[in-house]
C-alpha positions in Angstrom: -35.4 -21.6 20.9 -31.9 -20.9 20.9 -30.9 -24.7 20.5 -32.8 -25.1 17.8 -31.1 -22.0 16.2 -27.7 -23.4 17.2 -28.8 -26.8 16.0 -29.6 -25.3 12.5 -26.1 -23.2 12.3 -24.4 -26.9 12.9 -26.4 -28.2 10.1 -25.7 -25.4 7.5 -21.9 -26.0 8.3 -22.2 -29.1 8.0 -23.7 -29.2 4.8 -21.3 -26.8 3.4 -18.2 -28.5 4.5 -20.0 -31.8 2.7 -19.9 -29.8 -0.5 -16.5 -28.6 -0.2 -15.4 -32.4 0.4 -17.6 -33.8 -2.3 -15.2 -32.1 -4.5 -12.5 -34.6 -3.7 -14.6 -37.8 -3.8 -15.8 -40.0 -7.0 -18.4 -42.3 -7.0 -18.0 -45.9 -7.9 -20.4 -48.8 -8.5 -18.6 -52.4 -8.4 -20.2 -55.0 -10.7 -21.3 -58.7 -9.4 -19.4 -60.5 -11.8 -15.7 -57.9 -11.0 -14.9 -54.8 -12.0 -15.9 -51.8 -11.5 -17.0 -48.0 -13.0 -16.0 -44.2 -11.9 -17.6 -41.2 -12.3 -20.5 -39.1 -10.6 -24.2 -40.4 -9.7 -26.7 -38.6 -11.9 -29.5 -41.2 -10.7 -30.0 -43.9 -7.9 -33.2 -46.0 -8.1 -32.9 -48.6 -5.7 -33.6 -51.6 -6.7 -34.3 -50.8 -10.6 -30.7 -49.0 -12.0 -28.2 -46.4 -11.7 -26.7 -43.6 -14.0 -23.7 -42.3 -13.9 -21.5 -39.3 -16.3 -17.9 -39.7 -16.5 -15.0 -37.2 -16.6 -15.4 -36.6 -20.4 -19.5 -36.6 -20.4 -20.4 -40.0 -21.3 -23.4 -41.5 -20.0 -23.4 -44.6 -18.6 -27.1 -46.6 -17.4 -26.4 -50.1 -15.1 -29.1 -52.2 -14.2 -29.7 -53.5 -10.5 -29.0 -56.9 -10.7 -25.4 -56.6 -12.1 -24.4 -54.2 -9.5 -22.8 -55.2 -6.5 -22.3 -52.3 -5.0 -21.6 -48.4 -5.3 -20.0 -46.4 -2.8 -17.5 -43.5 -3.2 -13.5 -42.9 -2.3 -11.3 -40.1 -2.5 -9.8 -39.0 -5.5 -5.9 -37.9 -4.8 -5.5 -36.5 -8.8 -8.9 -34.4 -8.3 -8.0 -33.1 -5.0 -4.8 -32.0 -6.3 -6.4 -30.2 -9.5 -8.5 -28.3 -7.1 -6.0 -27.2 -5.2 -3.5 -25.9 -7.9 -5.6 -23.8 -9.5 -6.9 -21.6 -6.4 -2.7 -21.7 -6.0 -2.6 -20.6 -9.9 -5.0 -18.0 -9.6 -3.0 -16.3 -6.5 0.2 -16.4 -8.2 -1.5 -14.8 -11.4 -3.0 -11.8 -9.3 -0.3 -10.8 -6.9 2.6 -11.1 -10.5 -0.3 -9.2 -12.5 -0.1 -6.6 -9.3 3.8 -6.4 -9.3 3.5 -6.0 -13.3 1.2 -3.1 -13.2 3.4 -1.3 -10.1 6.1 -1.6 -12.5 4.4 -0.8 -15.6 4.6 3.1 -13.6 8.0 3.2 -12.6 9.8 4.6 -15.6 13.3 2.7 -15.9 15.2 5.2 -17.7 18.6 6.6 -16.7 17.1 10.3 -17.2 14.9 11.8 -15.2 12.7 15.0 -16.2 13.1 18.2 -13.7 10.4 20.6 -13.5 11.0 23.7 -11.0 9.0 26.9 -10.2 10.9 29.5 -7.9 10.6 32.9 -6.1 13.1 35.8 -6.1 13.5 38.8 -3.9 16.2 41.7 -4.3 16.7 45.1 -3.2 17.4 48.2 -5.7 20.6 50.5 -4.7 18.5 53.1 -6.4 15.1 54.4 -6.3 15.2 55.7 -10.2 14.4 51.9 -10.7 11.6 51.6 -8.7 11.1 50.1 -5.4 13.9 49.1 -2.8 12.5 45.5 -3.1 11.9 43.4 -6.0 9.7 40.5 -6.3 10.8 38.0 -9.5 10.0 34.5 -10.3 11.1 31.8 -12.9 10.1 28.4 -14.0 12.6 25.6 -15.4 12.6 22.8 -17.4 15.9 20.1 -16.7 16.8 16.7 -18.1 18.6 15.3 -15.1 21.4 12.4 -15.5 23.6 10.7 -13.0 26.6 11.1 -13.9 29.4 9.2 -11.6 29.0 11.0 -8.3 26.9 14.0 -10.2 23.4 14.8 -11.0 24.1 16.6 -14.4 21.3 18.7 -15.9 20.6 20.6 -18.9 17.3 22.9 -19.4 16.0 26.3 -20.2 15.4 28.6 -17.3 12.5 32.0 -17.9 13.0 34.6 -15.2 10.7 37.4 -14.3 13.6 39.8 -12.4 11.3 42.6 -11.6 7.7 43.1 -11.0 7.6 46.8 -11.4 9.8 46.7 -14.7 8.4 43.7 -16.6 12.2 43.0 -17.3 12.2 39.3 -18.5 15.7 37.2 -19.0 15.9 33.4 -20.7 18.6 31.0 -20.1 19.8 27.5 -21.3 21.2 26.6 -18.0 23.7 23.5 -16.9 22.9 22.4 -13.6 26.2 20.4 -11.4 24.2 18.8 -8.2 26.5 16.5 -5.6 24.4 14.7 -3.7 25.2 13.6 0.0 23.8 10.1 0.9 21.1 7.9 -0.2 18.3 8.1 2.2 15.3 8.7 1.9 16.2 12.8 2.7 19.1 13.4 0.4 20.6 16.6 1.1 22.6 18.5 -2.2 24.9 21.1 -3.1 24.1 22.6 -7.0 25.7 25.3 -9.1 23.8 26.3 -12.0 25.2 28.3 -14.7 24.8 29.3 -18.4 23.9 31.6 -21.1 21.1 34.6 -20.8 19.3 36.6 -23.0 16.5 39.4 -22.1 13.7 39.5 -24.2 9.8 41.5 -23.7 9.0 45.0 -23.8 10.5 46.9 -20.6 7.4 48.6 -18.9 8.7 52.1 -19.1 8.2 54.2 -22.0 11.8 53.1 -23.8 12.3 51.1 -26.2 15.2 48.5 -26.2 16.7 48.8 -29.8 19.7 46.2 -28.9 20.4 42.9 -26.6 23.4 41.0 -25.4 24.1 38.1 -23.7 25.6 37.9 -20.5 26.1 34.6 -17.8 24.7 33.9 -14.6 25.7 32.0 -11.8 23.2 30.1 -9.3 25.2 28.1 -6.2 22.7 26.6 -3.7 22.1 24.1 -1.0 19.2 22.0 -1.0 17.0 18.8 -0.3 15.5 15.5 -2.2 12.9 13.8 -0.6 13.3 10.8 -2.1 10.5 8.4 -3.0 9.2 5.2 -0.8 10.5 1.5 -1.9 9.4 0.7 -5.3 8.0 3.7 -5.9 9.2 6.9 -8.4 8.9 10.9 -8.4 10.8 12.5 -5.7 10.1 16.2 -4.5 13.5 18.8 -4.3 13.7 22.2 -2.5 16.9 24.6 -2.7 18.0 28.2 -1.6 20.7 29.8 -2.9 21.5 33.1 -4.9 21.3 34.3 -8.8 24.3 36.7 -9.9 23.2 38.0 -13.2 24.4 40.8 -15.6 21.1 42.3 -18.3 23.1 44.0 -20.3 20.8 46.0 -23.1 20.7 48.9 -25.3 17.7 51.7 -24.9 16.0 54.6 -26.7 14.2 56.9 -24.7 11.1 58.8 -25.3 13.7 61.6 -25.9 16.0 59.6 -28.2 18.6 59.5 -26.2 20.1 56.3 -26.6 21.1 54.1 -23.5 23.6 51.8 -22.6 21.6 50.2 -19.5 23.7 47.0 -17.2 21.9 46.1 -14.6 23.8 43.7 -12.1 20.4 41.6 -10.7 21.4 39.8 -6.9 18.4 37.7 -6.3 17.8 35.3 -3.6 15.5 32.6 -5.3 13.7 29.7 -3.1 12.7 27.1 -5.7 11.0 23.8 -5.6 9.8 21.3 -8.4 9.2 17.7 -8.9 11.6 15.5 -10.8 10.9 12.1 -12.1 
């Protein structure tokens, strides 16, 4: 029983390795009198005729007594044009592969920065609430290389204080000196610009006047850069936030207040930029 399995596998193999070489060959019938014709055997009545189709379709009927013989030989153009195509259709997948990886990696020169951060400070006086203060902000940069430099510019909205709803916006530069180009790119970045406070405080006064003021953000971070032909990279810095809200109160007793307060936050931000 198992021979007779094994015999049949040989078979099948065999047959399909005749229809893989088929491919290559052409049949051709000699005449008696010279000659001969090329194409592919449609019909084979030994002893009455033969019908064969050429390349372009055309149907061709010989009788038995003008034909020598018919046999077949290999084709060199036909096993070439079966062979260049499979090649073709290779070269077409793995380009239209490499075009579609680069179709998403953006080739401009400036990349788009999107951060989220954490703050915490500590109050030198309990009339503003708790010792510690919890803050966060949320940034938007357009980030250029610049020589040596990763320059940035953006807007930058800061929640300072939990317990105060005191809320400051900034159009911020950002100076960034990379070290190395690995894959883990350490940085140094100072951050700086305009502010302005804005939003209802959460006490009873109201703020009847606003000014602007500057802050200054220094930090140290990382840029885990993205893999070979690839785009986005992932950035993490810690540093501090040295800002001034300077605005004007009125109080439930209309006394009217000239409130500074000098906000020391240590801010943990990370964000994607690509």
């Amino acid at each position: 029983m198992r021979q007779s399995v094994f015999f049949f596998l040989f078979l099948f193999t065999l047959s399909l390795s005749a229809q893989q070489l088929a491919k290559e060959y052409i049949d051709v019938v000699y005449f008696v009198g010279g000659g001969s014709y090329e194409g592919t055997i449609l019909e084979y009545k030994y002893g009455d005729k033969v019908v064969f189709v050429n390349e372009v379709g055309d149907l061709k009927e010989f009788d038995w007594v003008d034909i020598k013989r018919v046999n077949f030989r290999l084709d060199k153009d036909r096993l070439q044009e079966l062979s260049i195509p499979s090649r073709t259709n290779d070269q077409q997948e793995a380009t239209s592969l490499e075009e579609l990886d680069k179709a998403f990696i953006p080739s401009r020169k400036t990349r788009h920065q999107l951060t989220g951060a954490i703050s915490l400070g500590r109050n030198s006086s309990s009339r503003f609430g708790p010792s510690t203060t919890i803050g966060g902000s949320f940034g938007y940069h357009l980030i250029r290389q610049v020589a040596f430099l990763n320059v940035g510019l953006g807007l930058d909205v800061s929640l300072m204080s939990q317990t105060r709803g005191e809320n400051v916006g900034a159009g911020t530069l950002q100076l960034e000196v990379p070290i190395g180009k690995k894959k883990l790119r350490p940085f140094f970045r100072f951050e700086t610009g305009p502010t302005y406070p804005f939003g209802s405080l959460s006490t009873e006064d109201e703020v009847s006047d606003r000014k602007v003021t500057v802050l200054y953000h220094p930090s140290i971070g990382v840029e885990f850069a993205p893999p070979k032909d690839g785009w986005g990279s992932l950035v993490f810095d810690l540093g501090y936030r040295f800002l001034d809200s300077r605005f004007t109160v009125t109080t439930f007793t209309l006394d009217v207040v000239e409130r500074n307060i000098q906000y020391r936050r240590l801010v943990l931000r990370g964000g994607i930029r690509f």
